[in-house]
N, C-alpha and C positions, 0 to 999 in steps of 0.2 A: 565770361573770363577769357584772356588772351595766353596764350603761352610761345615763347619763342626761346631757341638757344642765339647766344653772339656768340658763343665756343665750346667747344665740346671736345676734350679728348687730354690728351696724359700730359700736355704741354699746354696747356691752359683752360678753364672754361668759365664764364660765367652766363646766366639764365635770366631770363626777365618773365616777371610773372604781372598779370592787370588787370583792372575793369576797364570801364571807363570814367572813373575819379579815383585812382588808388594804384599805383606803379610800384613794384618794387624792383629788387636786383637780389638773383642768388648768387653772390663769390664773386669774385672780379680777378682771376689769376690772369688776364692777360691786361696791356697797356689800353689807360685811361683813352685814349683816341680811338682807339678799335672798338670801346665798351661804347663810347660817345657814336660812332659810328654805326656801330649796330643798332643804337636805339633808334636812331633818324631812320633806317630799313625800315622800321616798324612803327615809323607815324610816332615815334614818341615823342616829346620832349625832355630833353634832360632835366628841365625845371623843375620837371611835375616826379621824378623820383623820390618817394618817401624814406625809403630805408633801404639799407644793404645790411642780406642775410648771408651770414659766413657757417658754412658747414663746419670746416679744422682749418688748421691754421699751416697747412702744404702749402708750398710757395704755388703751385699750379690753381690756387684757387684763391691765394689772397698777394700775388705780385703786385697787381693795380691798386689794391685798397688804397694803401697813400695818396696818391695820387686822385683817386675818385673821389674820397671821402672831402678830402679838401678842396677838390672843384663842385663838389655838391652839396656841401655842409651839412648831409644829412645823417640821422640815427645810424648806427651801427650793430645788427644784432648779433649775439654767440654767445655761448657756455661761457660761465665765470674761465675756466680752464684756459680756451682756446685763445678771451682776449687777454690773460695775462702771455700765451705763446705769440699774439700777434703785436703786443708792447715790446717784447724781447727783440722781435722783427726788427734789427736797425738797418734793413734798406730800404723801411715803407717811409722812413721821417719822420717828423714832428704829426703825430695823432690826436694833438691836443685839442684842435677846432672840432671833431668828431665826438660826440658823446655815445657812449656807449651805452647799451643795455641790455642785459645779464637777462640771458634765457633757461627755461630749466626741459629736461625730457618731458614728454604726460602734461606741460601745463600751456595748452591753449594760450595765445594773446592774440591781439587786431591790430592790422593795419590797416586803417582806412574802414572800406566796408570789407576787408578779407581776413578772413578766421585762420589765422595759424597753429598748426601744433609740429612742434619740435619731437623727434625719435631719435635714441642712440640708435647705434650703428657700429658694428665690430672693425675698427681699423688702428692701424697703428698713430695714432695720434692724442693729443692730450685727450679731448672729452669731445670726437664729432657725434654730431647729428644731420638727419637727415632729416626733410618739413613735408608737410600735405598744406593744403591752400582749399578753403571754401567760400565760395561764395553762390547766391541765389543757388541754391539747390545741385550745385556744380563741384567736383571737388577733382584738383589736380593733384597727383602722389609723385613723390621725386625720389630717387635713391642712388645713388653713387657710392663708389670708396666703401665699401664691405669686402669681406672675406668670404660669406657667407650668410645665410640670413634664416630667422629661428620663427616661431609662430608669434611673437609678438611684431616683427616686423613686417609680417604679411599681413596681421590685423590693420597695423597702420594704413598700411598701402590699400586695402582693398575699397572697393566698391569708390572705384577711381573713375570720374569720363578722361582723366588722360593720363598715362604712366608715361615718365622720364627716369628707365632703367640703364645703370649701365652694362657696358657688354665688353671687358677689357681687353679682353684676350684669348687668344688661342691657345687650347696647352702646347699642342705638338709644338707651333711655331714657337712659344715662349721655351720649351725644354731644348729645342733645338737651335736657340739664337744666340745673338753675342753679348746678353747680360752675366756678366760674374754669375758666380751659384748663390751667394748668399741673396741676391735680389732675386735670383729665381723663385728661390724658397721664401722669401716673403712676400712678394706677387702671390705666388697660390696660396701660401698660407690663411690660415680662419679669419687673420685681422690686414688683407690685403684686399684682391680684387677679386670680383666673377669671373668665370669664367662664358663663353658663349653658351655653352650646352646648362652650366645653371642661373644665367639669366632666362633661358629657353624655359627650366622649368620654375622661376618664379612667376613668369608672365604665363605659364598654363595653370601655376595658382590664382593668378588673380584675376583671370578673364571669364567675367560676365558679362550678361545684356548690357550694361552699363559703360563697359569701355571700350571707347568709340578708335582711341589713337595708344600707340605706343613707339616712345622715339626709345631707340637705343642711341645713348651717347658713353662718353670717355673712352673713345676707342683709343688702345696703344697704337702709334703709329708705326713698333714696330714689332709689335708681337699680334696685329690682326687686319682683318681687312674689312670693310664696308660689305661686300659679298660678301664674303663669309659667315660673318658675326650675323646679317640677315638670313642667309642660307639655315644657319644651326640654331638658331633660334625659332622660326618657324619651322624648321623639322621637330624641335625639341616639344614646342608649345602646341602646334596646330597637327602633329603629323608632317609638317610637310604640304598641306593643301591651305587655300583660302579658300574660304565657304564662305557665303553671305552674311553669318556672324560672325567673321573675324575682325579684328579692328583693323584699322588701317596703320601695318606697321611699316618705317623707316627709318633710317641711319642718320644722327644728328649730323651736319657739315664741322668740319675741323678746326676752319682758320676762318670762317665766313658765318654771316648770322641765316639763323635756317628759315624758314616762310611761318609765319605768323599763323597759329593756330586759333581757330577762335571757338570757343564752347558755346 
């Protein structure tokens, strides 16, 4: 299995998940030329793209959809919910060439030869979800845009060879920045974002022999730093040390697609 970000962070991101016969896309929140861009970084072709998976319907994660959906004419997955918020969307266009298909939490479907299952996920949005990805004996966990997260979301995620957790923010610097208070308090709130120190302790829940990689992405760009969010998170997860069984953790790129992982 392949895994790669083309964006990662509070101003856009979308993810590219593969074999070698089976391409997908998670979210498309930045413009169709950067998505198209980022795939070519990674050997793709945009041809061979099957479907695009939408977590919520945040303009951060579904601004390209128009645009991609109709230079790739392919499926489009999300909760009943999200695609009646992403019809309402009238800056994506005409969504008519895109067919849609109605995903549910708990219920497994395929693309290609890769096993999908969909998870809620506490955020303030119509019905998001978050996906895990299997194939040949390989299972990649993804999770973004939570508040917080409860023991059935750790079940989903575990016994991962790659986690794509995100790490949004700082408190200090988010209490201390220049967001209004009402977006303070929904950033921390239960159906907002992580923080550094509890992504630190999801990723010491779910690290065993098995996970080999873990990218922190959706950094706020102005409530964290790449140091940092690494810093507090391997304090949080590891102590603070890498030992020989630690995975191989780093900070997904921003505005740029990150180096092709491959399982």
């Amino acid at each position: 299995m392949y895994f790669g970000t083309i964006a990662s962070g509070s101003s856009g991101n979308c993810l590219y998940v593969g074999t070698d016969t089976t391409h997908v896309l998670v979210d498309a929140g930045i413009s169709c030329k950067r998505i198209l861009a980022g795939l070519d970084s990674f050997g793709v072709d945009s041809r061979d793209i099957q479907a695009i998976l939408v977590t919520h319907e945040h303009s951060d994660h579904i601004s390209g959809l128009g645009v991609l959906s109709r230079k790739l004419n392919v499926p489009v997955y999300a909760t009943h919910e999200t695609i009646l918020e992403i019809h309402r969307c009238k800056s994506l266009g005409d969504l008519s060439k895109s067919e849609f298909y109605v995903i549910e939490a708990e219920r497994p479907f395929k693309i290609g030869d890769i096993r999908v299952e969909a998870f809620s996920i506490p955020h303030d949005a119509a019905d998001p979800v978050s996906y895990t990805f299997e194939n040949a004996g390989f299972k990649i966990g993804m999770v973004t845009d939570l508040g917080c997260f409860d023991d059935g979301i750790v079940h989903n995620l575990e016994n991962s060879d790659l986690l794509y957790v995100e790490a949004n923010h700082d408190i200090r610097m988010l209490q201390a920045g220049p967001y209004p208070y009402p977006l303070k308090q929904r950033i921390l709130g239960s159906r907002g974002h992580l923080c550094n120190e509890m992504t630190g302790r999801l990723v010491a829940l779910l690290h065993n022999d098995r996970l080999k990689h873990v990218i922190l992405g959706h950094l706020s760009k102005e409530n964290n730093y790449p140091d940092l969010a690494l810093e507090t998170v391997l304090l949080e997860a590891f102590g603070g040390r890498e030992t020989s069984d630690c995975p191989d953790v780093f900070v997904a790129p921003r505005d740029q697609a990150s180096s092709l992982v491959t399982l």
